[in-house]
C-alpha positions as CSV (number, residue, x, y, z in Angstrom):
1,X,53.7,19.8,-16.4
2,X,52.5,16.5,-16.1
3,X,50.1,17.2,-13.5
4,X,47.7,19.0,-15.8
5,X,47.1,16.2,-18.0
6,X,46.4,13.2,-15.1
7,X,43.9,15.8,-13.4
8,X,42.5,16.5,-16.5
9,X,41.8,13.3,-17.1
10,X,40.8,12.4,-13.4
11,X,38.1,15.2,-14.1
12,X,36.7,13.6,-17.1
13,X,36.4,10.2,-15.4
14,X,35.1,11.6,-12.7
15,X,32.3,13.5,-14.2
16,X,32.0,10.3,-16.5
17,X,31.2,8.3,-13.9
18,X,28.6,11.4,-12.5
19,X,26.7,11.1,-14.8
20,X,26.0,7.3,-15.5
21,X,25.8,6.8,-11.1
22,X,23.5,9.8,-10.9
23,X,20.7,8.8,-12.9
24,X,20.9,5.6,-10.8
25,X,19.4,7.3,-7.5
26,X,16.0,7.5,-9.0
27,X,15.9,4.2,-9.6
28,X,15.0,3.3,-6.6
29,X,13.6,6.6,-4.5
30,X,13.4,6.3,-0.6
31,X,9.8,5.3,-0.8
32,X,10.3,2.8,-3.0
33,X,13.0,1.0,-1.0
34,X,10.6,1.6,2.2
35,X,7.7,-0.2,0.3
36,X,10.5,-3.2,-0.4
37,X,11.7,-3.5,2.7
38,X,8.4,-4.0,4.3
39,X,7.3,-6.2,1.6
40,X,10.4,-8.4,2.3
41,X,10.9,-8.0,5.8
42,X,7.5,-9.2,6.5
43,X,7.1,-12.8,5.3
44,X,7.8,-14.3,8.9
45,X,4.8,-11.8,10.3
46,X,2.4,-13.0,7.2
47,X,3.4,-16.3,7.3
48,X,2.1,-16.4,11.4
49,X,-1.0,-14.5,10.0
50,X,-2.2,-17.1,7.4
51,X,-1.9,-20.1,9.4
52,X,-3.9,-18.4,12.5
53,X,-6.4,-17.7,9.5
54,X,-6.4,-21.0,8.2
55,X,-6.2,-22.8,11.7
56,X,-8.8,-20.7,13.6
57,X,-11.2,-18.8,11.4
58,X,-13.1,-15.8,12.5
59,X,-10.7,-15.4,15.8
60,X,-8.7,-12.1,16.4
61,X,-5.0,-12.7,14.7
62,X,-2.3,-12.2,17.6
63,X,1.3,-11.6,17.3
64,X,3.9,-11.5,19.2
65,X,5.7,-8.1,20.1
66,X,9.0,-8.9,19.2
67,X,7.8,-9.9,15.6
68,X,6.7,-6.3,14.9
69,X,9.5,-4.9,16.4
70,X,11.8,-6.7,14.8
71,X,9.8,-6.1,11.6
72,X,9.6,-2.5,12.7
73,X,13.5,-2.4,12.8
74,X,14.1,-4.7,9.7
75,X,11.7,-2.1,7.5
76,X,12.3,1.0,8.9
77,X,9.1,1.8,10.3
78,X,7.8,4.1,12.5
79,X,4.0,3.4,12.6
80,X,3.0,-0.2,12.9
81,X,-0.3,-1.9,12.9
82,X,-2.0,-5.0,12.9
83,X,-5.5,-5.0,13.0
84,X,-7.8,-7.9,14.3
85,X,-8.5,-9.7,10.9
86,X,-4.3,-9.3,10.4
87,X,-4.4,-6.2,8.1
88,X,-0.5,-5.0,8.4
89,X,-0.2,-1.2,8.3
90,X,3.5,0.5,7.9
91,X,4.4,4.2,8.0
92,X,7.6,5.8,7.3
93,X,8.2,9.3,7.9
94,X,11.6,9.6,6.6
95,X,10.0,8.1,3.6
96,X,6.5,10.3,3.5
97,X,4.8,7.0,2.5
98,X,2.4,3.9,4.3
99,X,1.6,0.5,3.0
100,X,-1.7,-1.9,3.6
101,X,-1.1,-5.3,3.6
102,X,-4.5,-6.9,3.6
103,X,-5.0,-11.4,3.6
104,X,-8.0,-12.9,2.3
105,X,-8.9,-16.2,3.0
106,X,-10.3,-17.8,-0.6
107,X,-10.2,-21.8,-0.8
108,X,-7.9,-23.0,1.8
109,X,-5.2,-20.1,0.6
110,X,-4.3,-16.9,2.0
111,X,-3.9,-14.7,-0.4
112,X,-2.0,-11.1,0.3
113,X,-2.7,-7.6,-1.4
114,X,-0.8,-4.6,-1.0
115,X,-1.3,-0.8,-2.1
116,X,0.0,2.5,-0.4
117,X,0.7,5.9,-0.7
118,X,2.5,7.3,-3.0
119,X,1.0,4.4,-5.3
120,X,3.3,5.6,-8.1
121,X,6.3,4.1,-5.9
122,X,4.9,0.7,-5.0
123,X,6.8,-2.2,-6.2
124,X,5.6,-4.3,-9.3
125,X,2.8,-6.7,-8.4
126,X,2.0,-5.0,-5.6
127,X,-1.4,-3.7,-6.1
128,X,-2.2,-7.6,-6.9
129,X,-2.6,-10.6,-5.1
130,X,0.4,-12.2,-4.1
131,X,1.8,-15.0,-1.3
């Protein structure tokens, strides 16, 4: 008869814990945590950018392969782009959502701006500049 009262209380502590952990999963939705991750992820890729902007101005920005794929891997992406000027483009299907990250060149400084889609979902600061 002392079974009934540790399962009872194994089901109170249990749905306890439900229901502060489940609110917690829309802290951070799946396109969130995809618009993170390429944020992060790309640094070493931006980083190559700027200088090729700083060093050689008006030239096509060139990376190497195994940069986006790692980045690619890193971020989860399945749709990677970088155009001529170094505009980064990232798609995730699992995550229904893409991300623009676009340089500008202003006084010797690169500067970086972001946006995407769902724009709800993008981190803080990201729809200003940033390094």
């Amino acid at each position: 008869m002392k079974i009934v009262p540790v399962l009872l209380a194994c089901a109170l502590l249990g749905a306890g814990l439900w229901a502060v952990v489940s609110p917690v999963k829309d802290v951070w939705p799946i396109e969130k945590a995809f618009f993170v991750g390429v944020v992060q992820n790309s640094g070493p890729i931006r980083e190559s950018i700027s200088k090729q902007l700083l060093h050689s101005p008006g030239q096509q920005v060139q990376i190497d392969s195994l940069e986006s794929k790692t980045l690619a891997e890193k971020a989860e992406i399945d749709y990677l782009t970088i155009d001529r000027n170094g505009s980064l483009t990232a798609f995730s299907k699992k995550a229904g959502a893409i991300i623009l990250l676009s340089p500008t060149v202003s006084v010797g400084q690169v500067k970086w701006r972001c946006s995407g889609f769902p724009s709800d979902r993008l981190p803080i600061g990201c729809s200003r500049q940033e390094n």
